[in-house]
C-alpha beads as a LAMMPS data file, in Angstrom:
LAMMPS data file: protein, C-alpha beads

237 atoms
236 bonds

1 atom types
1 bond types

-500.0 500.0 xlo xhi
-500.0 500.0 ylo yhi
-500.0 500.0 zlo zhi

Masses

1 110.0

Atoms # bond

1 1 1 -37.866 14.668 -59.860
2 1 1 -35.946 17.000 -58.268
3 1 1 -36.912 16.716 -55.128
4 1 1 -36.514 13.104 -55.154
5 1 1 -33.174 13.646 -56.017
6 1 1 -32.030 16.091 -53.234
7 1 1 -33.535 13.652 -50.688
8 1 1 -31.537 10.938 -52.360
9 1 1 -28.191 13.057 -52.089
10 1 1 -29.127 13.887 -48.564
11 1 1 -29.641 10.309 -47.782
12 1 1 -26.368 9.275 -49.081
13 1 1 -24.328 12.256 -47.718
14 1 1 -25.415 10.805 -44.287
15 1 1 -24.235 7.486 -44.907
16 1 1 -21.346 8.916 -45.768
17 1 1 -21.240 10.613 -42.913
18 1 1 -21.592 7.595 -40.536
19 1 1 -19.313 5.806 -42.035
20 1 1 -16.391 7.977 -41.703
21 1 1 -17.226 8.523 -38.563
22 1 1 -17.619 4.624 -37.279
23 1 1 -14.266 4.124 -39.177
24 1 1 -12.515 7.269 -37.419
25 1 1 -13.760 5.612 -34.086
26 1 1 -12.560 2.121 -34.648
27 1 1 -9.222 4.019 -35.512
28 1 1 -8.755 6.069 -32.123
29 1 1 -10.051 2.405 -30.562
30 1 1 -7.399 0.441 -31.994
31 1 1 -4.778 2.961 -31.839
32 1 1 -5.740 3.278 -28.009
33 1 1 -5.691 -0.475 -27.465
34 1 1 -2.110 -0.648 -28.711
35 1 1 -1.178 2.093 -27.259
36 1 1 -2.168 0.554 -23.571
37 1 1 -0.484 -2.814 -24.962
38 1 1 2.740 -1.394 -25.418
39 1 1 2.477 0.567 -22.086
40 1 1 3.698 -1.227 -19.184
41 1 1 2.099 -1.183 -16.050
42 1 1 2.804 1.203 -12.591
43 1 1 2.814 -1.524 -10.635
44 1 1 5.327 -4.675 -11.140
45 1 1 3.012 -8.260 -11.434
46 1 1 3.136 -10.420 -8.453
47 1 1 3.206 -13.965 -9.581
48 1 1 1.304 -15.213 -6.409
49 1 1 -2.445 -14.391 -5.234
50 1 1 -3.622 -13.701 -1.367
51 1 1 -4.073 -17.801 -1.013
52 1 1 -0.946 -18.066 -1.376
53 1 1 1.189 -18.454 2.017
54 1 1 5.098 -17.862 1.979
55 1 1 6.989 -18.798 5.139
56 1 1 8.580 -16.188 7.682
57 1 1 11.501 -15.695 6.922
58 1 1 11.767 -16.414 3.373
59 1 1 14.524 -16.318 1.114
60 1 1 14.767 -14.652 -1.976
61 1 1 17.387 -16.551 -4.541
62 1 1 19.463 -13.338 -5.584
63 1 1 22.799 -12.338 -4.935
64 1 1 22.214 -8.416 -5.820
65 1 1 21.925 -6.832 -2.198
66 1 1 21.320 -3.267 -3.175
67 1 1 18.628 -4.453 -6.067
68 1 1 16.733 -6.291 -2.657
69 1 1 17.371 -2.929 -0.622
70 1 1 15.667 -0.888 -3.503
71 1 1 12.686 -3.076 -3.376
72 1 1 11.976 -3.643 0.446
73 1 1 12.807 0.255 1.035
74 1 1 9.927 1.052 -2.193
75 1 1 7.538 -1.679 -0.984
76 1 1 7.925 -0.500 2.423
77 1 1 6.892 3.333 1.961
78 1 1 3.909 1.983 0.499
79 1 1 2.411 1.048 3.970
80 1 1 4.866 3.203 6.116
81 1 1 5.716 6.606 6.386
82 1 1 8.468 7.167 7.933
83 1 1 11.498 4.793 8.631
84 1 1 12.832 4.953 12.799
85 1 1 16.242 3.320 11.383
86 1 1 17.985 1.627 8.116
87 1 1 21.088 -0.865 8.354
88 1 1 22.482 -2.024 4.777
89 1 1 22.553 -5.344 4.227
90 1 1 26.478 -6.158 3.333
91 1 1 27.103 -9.698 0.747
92 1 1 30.688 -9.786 -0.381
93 1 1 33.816 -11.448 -0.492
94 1 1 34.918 -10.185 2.961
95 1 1 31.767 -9.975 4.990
96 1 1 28.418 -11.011 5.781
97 1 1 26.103 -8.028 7.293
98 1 1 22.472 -8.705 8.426
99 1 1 20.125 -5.673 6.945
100 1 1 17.437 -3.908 9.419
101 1 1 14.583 -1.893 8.711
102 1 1 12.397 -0.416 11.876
103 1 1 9.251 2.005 11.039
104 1 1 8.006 4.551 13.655
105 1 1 4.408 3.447 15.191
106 1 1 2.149 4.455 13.051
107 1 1 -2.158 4.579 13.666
108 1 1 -3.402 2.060 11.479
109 1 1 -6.130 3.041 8.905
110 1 1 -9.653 3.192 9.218
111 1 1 -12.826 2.687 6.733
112 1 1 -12.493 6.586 6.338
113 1 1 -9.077 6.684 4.899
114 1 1 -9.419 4.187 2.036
115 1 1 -6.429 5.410 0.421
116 1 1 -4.566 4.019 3.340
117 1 1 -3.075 0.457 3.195
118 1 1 -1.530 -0.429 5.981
119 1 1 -4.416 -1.815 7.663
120 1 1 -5.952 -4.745 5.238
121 1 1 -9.952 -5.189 4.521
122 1 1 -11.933 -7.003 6.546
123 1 1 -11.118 -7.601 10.298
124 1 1 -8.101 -5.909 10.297
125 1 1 -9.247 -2.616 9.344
126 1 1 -12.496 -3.000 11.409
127 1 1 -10.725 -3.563 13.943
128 1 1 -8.480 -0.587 13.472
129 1 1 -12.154 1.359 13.025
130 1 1 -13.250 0.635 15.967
131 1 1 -10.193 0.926 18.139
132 1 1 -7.292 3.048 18.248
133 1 1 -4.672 0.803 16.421
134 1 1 -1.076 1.592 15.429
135 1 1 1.480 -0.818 13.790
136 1 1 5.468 -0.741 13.524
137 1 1 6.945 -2.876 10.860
138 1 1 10.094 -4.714 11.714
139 1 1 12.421 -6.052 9.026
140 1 1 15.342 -8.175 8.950
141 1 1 17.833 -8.916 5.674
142 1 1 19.951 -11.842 6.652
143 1 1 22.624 -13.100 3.848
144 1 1 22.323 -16.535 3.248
145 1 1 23.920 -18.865 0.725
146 1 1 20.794 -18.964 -1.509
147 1 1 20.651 -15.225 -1.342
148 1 1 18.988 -13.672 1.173
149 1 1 16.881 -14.283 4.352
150 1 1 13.547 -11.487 4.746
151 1 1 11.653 -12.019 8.193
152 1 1 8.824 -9.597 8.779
153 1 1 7.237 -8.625 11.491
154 1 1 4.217 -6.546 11.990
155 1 1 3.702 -5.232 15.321
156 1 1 0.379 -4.511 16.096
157 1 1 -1.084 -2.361 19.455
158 1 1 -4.042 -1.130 20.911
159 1 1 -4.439 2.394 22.893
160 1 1 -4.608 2.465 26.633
161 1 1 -6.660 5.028 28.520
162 1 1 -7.631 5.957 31.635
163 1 1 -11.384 5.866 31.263
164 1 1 -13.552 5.317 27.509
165 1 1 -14.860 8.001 25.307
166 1 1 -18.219 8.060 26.487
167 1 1 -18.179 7.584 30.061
168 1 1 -20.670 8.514 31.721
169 1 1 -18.484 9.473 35.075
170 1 1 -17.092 13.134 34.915
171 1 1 -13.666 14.800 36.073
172 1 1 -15.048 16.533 38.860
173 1 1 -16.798 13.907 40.449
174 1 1 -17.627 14.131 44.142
175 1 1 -16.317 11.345 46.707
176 1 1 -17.616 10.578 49.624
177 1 1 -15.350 8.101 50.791
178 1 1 -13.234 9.851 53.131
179 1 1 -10.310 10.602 50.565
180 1 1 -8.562 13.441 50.131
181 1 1 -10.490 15.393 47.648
182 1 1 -7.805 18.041 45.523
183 1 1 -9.977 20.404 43.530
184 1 1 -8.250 20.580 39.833
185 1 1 -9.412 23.611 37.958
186 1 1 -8.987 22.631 34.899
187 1 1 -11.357 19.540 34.021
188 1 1 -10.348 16.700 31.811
189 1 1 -11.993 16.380 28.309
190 1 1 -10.800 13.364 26.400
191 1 1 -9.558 10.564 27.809
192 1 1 -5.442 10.207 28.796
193 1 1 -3.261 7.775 27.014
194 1 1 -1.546 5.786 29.185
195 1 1 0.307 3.304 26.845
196 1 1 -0.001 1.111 24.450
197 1 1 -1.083 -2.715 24.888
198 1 1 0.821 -5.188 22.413
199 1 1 -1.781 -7.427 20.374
200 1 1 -1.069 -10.265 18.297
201 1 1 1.425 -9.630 15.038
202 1 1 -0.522 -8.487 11.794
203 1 1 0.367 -11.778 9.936
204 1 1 -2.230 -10.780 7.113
205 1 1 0.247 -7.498 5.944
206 1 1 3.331 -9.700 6.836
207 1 1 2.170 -11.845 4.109
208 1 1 1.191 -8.927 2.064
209 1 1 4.757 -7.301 2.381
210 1 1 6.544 -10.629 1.750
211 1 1 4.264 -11.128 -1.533
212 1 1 5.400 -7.531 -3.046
213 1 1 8.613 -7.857 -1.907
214 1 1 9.509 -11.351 -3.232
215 1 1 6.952 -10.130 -6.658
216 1 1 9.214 -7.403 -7.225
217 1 1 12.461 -9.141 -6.803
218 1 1 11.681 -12.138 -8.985
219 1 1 9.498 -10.957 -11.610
220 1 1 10.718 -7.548 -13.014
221 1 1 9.397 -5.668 -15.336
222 1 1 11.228 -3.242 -17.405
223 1 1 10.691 0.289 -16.408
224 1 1 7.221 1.729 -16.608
225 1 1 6.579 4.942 -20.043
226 1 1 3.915 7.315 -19.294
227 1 1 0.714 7.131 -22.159
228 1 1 1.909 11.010 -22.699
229 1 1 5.445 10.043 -23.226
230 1 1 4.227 7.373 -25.895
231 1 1 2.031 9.931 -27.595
232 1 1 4.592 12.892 -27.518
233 1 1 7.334 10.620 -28.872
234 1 1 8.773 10.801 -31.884
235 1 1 10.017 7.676 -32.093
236 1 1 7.062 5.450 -30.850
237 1 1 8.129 2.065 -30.354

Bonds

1 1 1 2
2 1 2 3
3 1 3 4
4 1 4 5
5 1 5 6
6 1 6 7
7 1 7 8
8 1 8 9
9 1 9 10
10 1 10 11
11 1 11 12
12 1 12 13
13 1 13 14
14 1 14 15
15 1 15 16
16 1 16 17
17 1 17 18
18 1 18 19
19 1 19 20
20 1 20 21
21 1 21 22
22 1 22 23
23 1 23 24
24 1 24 25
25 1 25 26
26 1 26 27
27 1 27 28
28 1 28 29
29 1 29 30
30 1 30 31
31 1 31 32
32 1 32 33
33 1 33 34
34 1 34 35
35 1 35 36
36 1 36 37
37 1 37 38
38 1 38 39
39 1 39 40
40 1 40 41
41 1 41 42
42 1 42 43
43 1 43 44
44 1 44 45
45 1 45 46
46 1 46 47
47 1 47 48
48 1 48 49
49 1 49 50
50 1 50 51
51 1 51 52
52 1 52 53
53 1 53 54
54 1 54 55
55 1 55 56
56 1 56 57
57 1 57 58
58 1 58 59
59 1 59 60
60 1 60 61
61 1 61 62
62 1 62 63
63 1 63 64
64 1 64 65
65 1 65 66
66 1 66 67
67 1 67 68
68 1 68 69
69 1 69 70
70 1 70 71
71 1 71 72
72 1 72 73
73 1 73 74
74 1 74 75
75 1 75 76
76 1 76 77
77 1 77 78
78 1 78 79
79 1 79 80
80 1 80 81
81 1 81 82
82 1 82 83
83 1 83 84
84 1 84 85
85 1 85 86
86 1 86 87
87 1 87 88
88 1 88 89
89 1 89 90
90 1 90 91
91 1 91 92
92 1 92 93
93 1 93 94
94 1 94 95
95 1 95 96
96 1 96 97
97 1 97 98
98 1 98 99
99 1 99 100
100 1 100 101
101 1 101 102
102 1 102 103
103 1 103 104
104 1 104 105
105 1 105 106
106 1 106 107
107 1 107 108
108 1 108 109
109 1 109 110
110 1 110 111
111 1 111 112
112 1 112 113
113 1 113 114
114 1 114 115
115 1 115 116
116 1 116 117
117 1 117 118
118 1 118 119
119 1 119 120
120 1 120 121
121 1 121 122
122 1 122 123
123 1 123 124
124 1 124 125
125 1 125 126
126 1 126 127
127 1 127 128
128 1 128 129
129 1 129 130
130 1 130 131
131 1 131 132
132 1 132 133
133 1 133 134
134 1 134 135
135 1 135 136
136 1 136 137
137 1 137 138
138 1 138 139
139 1 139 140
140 1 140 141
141 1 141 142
142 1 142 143
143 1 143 144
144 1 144 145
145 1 145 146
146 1 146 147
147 1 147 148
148 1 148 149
149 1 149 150
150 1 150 151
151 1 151 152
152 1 152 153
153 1 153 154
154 1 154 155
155 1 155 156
156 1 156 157
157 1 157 158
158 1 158 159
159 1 159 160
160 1 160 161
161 1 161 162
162 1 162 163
163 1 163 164
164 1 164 165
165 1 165 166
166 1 166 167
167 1 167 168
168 1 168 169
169 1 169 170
170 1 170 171
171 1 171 172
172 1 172 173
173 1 173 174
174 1 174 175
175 1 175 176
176 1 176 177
177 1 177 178
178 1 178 179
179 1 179 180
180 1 180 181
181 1 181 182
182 1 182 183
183 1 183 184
184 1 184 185
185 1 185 186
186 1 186 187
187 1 187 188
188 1 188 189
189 1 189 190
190 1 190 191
191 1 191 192
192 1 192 193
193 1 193 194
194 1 194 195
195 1 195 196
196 1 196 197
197 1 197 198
198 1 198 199
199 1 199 200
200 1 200 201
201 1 201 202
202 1 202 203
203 1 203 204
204 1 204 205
205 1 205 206
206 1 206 207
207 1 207 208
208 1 208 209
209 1 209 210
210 1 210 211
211 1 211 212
212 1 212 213
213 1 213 214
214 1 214 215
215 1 215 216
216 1 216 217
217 1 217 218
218 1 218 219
219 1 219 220
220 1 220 221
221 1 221 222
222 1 222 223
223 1 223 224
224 1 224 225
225 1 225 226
226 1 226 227
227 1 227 228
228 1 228 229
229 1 229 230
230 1 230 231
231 1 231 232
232 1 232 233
233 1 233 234
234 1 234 235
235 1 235 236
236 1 236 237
């Protein structure tokens, strides 16, 4: 009889065990999931997906010129790192100013550098693998009367050198031509860039751009609270 009994009490201390523990998880779980729900997200929602084609220019219906500045500049330093030169777009009761944004060249990305995304998947960024690629973003604010006017254009260009990677000729080869032969001490390694050779615009990222940009003018989101900030809070809404 008694040990009947301390198996039973074992038996039920372990039920009671799992229990509290199943209900302690489903807790944490739901106090998680509202936690995310109530946490908005880092990125504002684009209301359009990658079928979706936009013309170039396109205007965006608001009046707000330094809300639209905001968002090109921050969509822009996504892709770009540095900016070659900024002009303010100016909407008022006294003037009309068109807005210009120029990016230094830039080497596109490559399949090693995924966290790169100015070059998009797929041919562009093979491309950009295979070849020595840079881009320069050009953009231009125009004032309009249904807002504003945003063209894009993505330059894109490949490198020009005087002889490929692997080439099997050397620096110091001999001629026997008759030319005048000027010994250079010091050989060439890699090849010499000579230029760059425009290529057709990057219409995939001009899309891209013109996506975020009209995304984060159109649909906005109210500003983003860290998951710490929630938890920390005294207050929790």
């Amino acid at each position: 009889m008694p040990s009947f009994s301390l198996a039973y009490s074992r038996q039920t201390l372990a039920s009671l065990l799992a229990f509290a523990l199943g209900a302690a998880a489903v807790g944490v779980t739901g106090t998680g999931c509202n936690l995310m729900e109530r946490t908005t997200l880092s990125v504002p929602s684009i209301p359009l997906n990658k079928k979706t084609i936009l013309s170039n220019p396109l205007v965006i219906p608001t009046q707000d010129s330094e809300f639209l500045w905001n968002q090109i500049i921050d969509t822009i330093e996504d892709y770009f790192d540095r900016n070659r030169s900024e002009i303010r777009p100016v909407r008022d009761g006294v003037q009309w100013i068109e807005g210009r944004i120029e990016t230094y060249p830039q080497i596109s990305a490559t399949y090693l550098e995924p966290w790169r995304k100015d070059a998009l998947d797929g041919y562009q960024r093979l491309q950009s693998s295979l070849q020595t690629m840079r881009r320069t973003a050009i953009i231009r604010i125009t004032p309009v009367n249904e807002g504003f006017s945003v063209a894009i254009e993505v330059i894109k260009e490949i490198e020009d050198v005087n002889r490929s990677q692997l080439s099997s000729d050397g620096a110091a080869s001999t001629r026997h031509d008759g030319s005048i032969v000027r010994t250079d001490p010091n050989l060439l390694g890699a090849p010499i860039t000579q230029g760059w050779i425009r290529q057709e615009n990057d219409t995939d990222l001009e899309q891209r751009l013109l996506r975020e940009i009209l995304g984060r003018s159109t649909n906005v989101r109210p500003p983003r609270t860290r998951v710490m900030d929630r938890i920390f809070s005294s207050n929790p809404r």
